[in-house]
Backbone as numpy.savetxt, mean C-alpha at the origin, in Angstrom:
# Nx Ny Nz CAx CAy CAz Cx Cy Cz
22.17 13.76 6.10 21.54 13.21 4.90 21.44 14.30 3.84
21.83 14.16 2.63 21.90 14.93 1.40 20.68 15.48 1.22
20.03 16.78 1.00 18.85 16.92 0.39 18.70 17.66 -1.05
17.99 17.61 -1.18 18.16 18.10 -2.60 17.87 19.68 -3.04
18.39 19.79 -4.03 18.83 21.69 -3.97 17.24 22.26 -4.29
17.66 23.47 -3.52 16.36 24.11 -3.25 15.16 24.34 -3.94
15.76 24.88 -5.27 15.25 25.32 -6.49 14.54 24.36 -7.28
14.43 23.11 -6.55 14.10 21.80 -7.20 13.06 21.12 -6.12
12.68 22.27 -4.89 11.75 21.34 -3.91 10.69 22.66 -4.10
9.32 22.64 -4.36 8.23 23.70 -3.89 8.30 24.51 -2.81
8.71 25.52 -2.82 8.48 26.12 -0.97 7.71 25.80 -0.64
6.29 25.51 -0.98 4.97 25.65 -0.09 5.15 23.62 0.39
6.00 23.45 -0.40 5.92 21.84 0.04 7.41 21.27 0.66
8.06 21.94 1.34 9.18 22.05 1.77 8.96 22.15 3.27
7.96 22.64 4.26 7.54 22.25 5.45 6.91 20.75 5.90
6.36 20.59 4.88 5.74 19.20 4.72 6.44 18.26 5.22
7.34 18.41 3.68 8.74 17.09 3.50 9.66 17.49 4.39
10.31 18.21 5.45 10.74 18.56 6.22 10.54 17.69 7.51
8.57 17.98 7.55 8.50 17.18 8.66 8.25 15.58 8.93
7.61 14.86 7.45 8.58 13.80 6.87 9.28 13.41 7.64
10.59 14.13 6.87 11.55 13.43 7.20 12.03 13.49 8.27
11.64 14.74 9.65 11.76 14.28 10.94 11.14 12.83 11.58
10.01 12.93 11.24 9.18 11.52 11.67 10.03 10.00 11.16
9.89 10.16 10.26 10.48 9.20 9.30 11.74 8.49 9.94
11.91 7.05 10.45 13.21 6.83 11.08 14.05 7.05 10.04
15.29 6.79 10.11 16.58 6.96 9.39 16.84 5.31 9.43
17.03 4.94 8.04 16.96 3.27 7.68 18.50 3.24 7.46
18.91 4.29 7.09 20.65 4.36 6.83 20.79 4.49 5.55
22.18 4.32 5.18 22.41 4.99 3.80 21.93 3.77 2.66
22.02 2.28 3.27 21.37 1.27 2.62 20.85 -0.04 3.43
19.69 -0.46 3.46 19.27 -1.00 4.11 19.91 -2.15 3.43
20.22 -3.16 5.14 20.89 -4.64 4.51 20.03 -6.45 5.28
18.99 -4.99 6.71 18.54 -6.41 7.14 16.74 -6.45 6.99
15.96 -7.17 6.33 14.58 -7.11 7.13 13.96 -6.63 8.22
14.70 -7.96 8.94 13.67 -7.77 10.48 14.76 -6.65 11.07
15.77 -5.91 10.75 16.28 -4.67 11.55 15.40 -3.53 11.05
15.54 -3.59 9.86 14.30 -2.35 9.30 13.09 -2.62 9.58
12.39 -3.26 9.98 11.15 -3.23 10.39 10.98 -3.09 11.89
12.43 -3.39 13.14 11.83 -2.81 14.06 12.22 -1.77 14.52
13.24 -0.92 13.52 13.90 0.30 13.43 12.36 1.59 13.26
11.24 0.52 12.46 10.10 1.45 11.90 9.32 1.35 12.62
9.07 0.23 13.68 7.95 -0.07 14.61 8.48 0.96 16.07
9.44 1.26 16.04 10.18 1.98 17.18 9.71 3.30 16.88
9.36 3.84 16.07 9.62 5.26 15.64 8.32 5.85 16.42
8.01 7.22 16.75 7.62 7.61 17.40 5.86 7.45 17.02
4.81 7.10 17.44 3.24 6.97 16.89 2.78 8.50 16.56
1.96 8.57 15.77 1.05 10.41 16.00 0.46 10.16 16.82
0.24 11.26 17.41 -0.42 11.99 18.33 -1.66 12.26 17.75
-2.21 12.23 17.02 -3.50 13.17 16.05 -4.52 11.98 16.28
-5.59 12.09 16.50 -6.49 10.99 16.45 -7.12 10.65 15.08
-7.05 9.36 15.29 -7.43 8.58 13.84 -8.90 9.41 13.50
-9.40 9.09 12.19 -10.93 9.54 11.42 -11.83 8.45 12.11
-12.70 9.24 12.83 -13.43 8.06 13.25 -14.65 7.53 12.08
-14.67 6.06 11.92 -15.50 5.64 11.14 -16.82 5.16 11.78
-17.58 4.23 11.01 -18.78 3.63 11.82 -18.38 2.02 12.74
-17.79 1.01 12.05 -17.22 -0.01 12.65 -16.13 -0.36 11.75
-15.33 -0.86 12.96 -13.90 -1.51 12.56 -13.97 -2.81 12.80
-13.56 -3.62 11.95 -13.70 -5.52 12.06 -12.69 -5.77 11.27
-11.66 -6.69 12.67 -10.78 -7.55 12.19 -11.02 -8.95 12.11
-10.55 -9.28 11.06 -11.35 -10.88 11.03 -10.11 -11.47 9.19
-10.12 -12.69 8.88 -9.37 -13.34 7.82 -10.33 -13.71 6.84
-9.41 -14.01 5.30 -10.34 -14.22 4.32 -9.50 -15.11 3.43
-10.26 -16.29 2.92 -9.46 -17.11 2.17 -8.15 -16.43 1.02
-6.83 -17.62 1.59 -5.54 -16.75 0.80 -6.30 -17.96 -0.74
-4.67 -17.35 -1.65 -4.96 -18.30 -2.75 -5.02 -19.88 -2.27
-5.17 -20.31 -3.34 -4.80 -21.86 -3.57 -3.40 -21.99 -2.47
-3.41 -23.23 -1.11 -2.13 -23.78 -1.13 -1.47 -22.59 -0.26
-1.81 -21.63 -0.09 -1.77 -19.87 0.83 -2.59 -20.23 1.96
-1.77 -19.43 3.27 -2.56 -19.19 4.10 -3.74 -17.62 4.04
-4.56 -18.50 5.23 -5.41 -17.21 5.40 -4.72 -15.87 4.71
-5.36 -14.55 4.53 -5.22 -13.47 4.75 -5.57 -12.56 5.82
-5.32 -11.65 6.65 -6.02 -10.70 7.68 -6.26 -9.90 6.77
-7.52 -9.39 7.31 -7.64 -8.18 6.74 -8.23 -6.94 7.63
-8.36 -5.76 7.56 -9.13 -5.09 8.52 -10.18 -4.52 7.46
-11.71 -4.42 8.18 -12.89 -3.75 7.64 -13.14 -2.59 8.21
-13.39 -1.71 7.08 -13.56 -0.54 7.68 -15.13 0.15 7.28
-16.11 0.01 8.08 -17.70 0.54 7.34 -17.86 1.52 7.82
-17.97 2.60 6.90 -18.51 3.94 7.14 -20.08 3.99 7.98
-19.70 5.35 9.26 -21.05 5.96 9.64 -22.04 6.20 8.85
-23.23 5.32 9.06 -24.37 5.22 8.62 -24.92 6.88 8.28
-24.83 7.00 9.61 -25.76 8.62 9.94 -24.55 9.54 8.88
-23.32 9.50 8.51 -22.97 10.67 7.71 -23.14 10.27 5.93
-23.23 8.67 6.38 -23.27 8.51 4.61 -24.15 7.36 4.48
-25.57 8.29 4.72 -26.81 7.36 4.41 -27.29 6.86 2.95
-26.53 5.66 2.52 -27.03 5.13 0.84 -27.20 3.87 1.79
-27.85 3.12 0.60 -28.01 1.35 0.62 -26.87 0.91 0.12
-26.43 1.09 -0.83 -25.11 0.81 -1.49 -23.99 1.45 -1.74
-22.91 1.03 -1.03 -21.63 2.15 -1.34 -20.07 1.34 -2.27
-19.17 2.44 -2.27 -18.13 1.53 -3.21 -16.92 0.75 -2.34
-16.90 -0.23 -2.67 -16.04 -0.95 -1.66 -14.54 -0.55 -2.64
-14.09 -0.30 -1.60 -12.09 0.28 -1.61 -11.55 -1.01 -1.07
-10.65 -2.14 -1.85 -9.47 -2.77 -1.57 -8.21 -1.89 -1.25
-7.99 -1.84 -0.17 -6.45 -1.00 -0.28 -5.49 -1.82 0.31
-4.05 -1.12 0.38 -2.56 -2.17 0.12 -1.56 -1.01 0.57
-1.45 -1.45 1.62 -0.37 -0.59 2.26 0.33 -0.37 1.71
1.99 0.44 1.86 2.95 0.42 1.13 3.88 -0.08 1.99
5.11 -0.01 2.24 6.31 -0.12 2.74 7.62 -0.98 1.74
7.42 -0.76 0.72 8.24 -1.25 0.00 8.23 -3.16 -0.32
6.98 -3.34 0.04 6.88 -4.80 -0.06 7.50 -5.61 0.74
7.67 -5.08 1.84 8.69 -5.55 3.01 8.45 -5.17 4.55
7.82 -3.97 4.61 7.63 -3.24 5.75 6.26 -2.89 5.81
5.91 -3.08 7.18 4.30 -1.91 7.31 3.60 -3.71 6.84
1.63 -2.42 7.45 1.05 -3.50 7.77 -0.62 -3.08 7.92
-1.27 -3.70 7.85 -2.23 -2.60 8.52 -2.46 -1.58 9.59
-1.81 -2.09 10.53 -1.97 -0.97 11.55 -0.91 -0.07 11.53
0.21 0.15 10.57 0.56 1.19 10.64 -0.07 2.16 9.58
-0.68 1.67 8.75 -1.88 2.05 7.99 -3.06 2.77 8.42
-3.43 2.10 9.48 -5.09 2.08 10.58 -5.75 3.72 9.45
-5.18 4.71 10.01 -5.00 6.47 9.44 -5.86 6.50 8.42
-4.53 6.10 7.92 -4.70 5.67 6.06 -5.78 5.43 5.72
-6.57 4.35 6.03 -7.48 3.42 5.30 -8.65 3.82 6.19
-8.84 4.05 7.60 -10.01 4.98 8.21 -9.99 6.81 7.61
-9.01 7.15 6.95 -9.30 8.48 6.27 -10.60 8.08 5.09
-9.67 6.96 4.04 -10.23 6.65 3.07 -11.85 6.33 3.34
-12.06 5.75 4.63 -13.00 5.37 4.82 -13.78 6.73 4.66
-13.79 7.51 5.95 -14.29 8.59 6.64 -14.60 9.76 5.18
-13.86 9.50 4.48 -14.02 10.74 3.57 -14.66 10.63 2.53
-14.79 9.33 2.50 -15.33 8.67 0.57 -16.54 8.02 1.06
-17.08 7.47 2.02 -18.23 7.21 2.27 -18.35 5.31 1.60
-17.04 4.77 1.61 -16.64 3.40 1.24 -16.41 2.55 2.43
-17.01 1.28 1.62 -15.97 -0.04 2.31 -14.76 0.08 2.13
-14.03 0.41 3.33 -12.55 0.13 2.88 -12.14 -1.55 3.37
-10.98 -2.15 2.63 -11.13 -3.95 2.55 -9.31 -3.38 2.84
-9.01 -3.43 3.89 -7.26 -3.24 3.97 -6.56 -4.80 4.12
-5.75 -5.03 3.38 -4.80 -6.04 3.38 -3.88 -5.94 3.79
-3.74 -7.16 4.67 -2.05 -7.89 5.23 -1.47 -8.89 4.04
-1.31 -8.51 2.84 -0.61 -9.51 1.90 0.46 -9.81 2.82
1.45 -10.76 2.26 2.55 -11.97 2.78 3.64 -10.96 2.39
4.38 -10.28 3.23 5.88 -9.78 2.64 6.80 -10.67 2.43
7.82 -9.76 1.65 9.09 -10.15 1.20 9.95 -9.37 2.21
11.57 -10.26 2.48 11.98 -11.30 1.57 11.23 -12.82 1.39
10.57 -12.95 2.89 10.35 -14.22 3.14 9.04 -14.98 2.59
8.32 -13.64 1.51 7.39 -14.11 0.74 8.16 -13.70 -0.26
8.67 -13.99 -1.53 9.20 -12.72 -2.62 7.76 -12.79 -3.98
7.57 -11.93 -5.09 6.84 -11.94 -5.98 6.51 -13.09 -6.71
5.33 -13.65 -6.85 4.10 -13.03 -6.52 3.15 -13.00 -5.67
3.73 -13.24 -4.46 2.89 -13.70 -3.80 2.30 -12.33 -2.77
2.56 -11.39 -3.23 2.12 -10.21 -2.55 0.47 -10.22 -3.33
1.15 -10.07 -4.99 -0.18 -9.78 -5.99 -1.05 -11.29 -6.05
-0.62 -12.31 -5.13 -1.57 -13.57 -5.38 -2.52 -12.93 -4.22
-2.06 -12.55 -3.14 -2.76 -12.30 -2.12 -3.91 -11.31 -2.49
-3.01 -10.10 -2.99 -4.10 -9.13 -3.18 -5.29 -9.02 -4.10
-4.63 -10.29 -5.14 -5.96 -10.84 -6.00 -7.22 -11.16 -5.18
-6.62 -12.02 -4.50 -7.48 -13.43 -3.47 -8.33 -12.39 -3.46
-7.57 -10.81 -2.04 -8.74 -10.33 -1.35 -9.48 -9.71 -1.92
-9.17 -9.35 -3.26 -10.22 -8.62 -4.06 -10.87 -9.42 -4.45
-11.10 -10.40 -4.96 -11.88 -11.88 -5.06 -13.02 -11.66 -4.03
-12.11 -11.62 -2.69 -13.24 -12.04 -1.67 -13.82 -10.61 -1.94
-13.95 -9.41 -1.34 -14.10 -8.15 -1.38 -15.93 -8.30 -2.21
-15.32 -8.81 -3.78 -16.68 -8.24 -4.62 -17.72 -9.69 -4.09
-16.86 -10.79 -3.96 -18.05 -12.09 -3.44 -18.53 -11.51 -2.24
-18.59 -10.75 -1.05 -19.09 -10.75 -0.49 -19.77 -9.14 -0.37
-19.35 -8.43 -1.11 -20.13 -6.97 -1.24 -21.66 -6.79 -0.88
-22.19 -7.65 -0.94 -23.59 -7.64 -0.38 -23.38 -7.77 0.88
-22.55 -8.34 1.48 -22.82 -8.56 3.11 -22.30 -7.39 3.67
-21.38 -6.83 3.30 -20.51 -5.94 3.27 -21.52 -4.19 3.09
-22.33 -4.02 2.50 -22.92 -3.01 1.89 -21.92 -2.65 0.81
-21.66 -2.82 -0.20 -21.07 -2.62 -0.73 -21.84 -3.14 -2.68
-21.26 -1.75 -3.20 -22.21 -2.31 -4.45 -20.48 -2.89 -5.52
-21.32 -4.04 -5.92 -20.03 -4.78 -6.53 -19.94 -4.20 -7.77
-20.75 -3.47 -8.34 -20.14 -2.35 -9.52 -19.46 -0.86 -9.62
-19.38 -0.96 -8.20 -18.48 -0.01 -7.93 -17.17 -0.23 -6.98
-16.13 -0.90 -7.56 -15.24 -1.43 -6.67 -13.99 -0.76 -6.79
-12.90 -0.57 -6.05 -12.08 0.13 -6.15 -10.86 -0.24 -5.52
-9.68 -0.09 -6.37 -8.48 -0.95 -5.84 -7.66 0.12 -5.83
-6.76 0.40 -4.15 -6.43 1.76 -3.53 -4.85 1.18 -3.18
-3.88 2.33 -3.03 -2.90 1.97 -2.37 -1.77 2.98 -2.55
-0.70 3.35 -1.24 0.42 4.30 -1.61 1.56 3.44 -1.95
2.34 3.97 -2.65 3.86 3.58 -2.65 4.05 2.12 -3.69
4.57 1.27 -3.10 4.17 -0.32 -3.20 2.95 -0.79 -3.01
2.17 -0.36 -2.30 0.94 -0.54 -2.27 -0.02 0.03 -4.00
0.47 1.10 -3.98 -0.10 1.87 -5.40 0.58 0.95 -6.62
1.27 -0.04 -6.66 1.82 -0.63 -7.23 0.83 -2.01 -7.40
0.90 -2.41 -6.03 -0.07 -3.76 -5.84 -1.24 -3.60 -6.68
-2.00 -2.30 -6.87 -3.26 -2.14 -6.58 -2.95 -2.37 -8.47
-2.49 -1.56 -9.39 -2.08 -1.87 -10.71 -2.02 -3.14 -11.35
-1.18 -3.55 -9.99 -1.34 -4.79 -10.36 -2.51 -5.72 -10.36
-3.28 -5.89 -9.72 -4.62 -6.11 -9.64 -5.23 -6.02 -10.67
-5.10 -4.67 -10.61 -6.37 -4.34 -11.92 -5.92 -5.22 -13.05
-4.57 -5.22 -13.09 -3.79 -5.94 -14.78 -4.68 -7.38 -14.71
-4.24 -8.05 -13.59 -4.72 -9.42 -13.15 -6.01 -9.59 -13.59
-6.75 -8.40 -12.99 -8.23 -8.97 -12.84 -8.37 -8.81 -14.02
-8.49 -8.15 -14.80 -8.66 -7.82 -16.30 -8.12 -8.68 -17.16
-7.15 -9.35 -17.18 -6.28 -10.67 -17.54 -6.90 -11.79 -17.46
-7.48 -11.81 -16.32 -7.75 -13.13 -15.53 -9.68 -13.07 -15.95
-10.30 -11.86 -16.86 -11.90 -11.96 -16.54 -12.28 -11.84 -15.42
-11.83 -11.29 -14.49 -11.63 -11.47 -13.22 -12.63 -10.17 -13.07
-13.28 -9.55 -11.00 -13.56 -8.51 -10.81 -13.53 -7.59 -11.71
-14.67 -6.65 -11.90 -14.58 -5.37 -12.96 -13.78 -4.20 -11.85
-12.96 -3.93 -11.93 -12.16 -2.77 -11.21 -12.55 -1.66 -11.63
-13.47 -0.67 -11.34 -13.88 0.53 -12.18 -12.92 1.81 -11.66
-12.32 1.49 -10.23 -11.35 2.84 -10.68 -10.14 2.70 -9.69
-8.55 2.98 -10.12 -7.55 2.81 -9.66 -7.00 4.18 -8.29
-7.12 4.11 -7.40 -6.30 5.02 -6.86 -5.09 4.79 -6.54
-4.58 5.79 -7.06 -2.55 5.23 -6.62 -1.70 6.36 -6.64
-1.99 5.99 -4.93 -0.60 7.41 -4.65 0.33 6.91 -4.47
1.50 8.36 -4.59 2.86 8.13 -5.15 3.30 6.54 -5.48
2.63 6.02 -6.22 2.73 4.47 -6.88 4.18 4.27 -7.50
4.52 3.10 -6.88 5.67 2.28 -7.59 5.19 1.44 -8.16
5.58 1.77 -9.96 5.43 1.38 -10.63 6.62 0.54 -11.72
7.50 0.53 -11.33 8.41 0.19 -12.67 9.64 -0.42 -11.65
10.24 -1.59 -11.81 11.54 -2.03 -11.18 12.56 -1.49 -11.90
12.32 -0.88 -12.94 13.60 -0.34 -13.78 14.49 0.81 -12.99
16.01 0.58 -12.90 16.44 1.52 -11.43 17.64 2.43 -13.00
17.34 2.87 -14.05 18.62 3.45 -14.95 17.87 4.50 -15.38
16.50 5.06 -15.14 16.04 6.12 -15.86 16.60 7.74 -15.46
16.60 8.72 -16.10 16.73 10.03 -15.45 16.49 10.86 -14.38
15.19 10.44 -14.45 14.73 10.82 -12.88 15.00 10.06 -11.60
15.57 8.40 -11.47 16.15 8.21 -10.79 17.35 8.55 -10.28
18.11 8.36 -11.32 19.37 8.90 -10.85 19.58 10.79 -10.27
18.57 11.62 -10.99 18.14 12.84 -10.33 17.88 12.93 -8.75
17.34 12.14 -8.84 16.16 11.51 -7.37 17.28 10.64 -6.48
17.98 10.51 -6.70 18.82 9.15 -6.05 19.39 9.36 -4.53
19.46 10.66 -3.90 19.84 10.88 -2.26 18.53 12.36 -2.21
18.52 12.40 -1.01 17.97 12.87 -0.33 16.47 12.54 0.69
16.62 13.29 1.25 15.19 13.18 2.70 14.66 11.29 3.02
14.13 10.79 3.04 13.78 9.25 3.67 13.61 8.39 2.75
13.77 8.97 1.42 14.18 7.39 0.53 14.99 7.81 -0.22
15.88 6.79 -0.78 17.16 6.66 -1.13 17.13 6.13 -2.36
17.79 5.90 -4.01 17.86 4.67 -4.38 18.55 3.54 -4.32
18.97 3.83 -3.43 19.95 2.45 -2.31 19.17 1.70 -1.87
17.97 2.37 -0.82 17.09 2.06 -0.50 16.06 1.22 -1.30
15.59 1.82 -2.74 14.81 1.16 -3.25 15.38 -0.06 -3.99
17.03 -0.08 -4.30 17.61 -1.24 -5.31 17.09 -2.08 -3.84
17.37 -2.17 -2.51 17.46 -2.99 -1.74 16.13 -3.44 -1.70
15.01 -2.60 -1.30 13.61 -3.19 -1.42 13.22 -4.26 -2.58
13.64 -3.47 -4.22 13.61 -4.39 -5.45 14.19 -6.02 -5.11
15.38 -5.57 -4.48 16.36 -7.21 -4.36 15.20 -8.31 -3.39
14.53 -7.37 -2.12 13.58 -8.44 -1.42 12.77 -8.97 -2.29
11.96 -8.49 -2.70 10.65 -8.68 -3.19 10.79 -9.29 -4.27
11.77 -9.49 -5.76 11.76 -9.89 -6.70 13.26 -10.99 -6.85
13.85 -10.77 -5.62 14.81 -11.64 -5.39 16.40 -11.32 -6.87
17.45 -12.21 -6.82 18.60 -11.84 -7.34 19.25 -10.30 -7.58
18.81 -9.66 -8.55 19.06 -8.53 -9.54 18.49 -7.04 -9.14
16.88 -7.77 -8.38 15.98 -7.09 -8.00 15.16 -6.59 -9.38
15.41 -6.94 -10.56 14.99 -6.34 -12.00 13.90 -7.77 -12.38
12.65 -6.94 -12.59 11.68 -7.66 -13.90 10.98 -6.94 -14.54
10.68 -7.74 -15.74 9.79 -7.46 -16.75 8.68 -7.62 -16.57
7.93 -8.19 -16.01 6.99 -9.16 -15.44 5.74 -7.61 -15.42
4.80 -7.91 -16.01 3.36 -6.57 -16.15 3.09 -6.42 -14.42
3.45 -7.70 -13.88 2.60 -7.55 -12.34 3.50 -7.02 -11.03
5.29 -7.38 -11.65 6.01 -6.63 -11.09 6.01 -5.13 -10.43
């Protein structure tokens, strides 16, 4: 696999992405099937490192949209004894995997870090993937659960003026999207966005893509193919929620 020239990766961040991309299965030079890439990713080796332990974990469903099934979601409530308030900020978060892959539990980490460290409700979503869901029905979902999230913040401990919509990758994408929605829609007050390395833009002709276009575990082969699931034909929209 091509990587990219030296002088263009951080040394101090070059062990990192190194080990990345050992972990990281190899999807190939362009992914062509769903369900092969997803159990190409479920195969790959688990960490070893033990998860952040939180206070309780609850799996349980929450009304989808209109005409939608359920949603799963997993709850994540922070230890009382390390983060003694009455009211804390509830975190919606949104996996990533390109809108296609991943799930909560390959998440679990993820969203019990978020928990463990921020002293939040974390609210993790199983939105509906693509292909076999394509757009919008990722961002109908993730509306819904933020919907549910602030309606039930009282039961939850959770103060509904402090709410927070979280997510990496595609996920950091979802979560944008949200906020656009809710704000669109009068919807939930979203007071603050977290979004790592967020996909943001279906546009695949800019400079830094084509810069970016081979090396270490994503590709833009890779991502035209993810675009094509999720938004179907071209893989290209305009669309704010895209």
């Amino acid at each position: 696999m091509r990587r990219p020239a030296p002088d263009r990766l951080d040394p101090r961040a070059r062990p990192l992405v190194d080990a990345l991309a050992r972990a990281f299965p190899d999807l190939g030079g362009a992914v062509t099937d769903a369900v092969e890439a997803r159990r190409v990713l479920a195969a790959a080796p688990a960490s070893r490192k033990a998860p952040p332990a939180v206070g309780t974990v609850v799996d349980r469903t929450v009304p989808g949209p209109p005409g939608a099934p359920e949603i799963p979601v997993r709850l994540y409530l922070p230890d009382p004894d390390r983060h003694p308030v009455e009211l804390r900020p509830t975190a919606v978060f949104f996996h990533g995997g390109g809108y296609v892959l991943c799930g909560i539990d390959s998440h679990d980490a993820t969203a019990r870090a978020l928990a463990a460290r921020s002293g939040a409700v974390v609210v993790s979503v199983a939105y509906r993937l693509a292909p076999e869901h394509r757009f919008p029905a990722a961002v109908d979902d993730a509306y819904a659960a933020l919907c549910w999230a602030v309606g039930e913040s009282a039961v939850l401990g959770g103060d509904p003026n402090a709410v927070v919509v979280a997510g990496d990758s595609s996920g950091g994408g979802l979560a944008a999207a949200v906020a656009l929605r809710a704000r669109d829609a009068e919807g939930p007050a979203v007071a603050l966005q977290v979004l790592l390395y967020p996909l943001l833009d279906a546009a695949q002709d800019t400079e830094s893509y084509r810069e970016n276009a081979h090396g270490y575990f994503l590709t833009a082969a890779h991502l035209r193919w993810f675009w094509r699931q999720y938004l179907g034909a071209d893989g290209h929209s305009a669309h704010p929620y895209a």
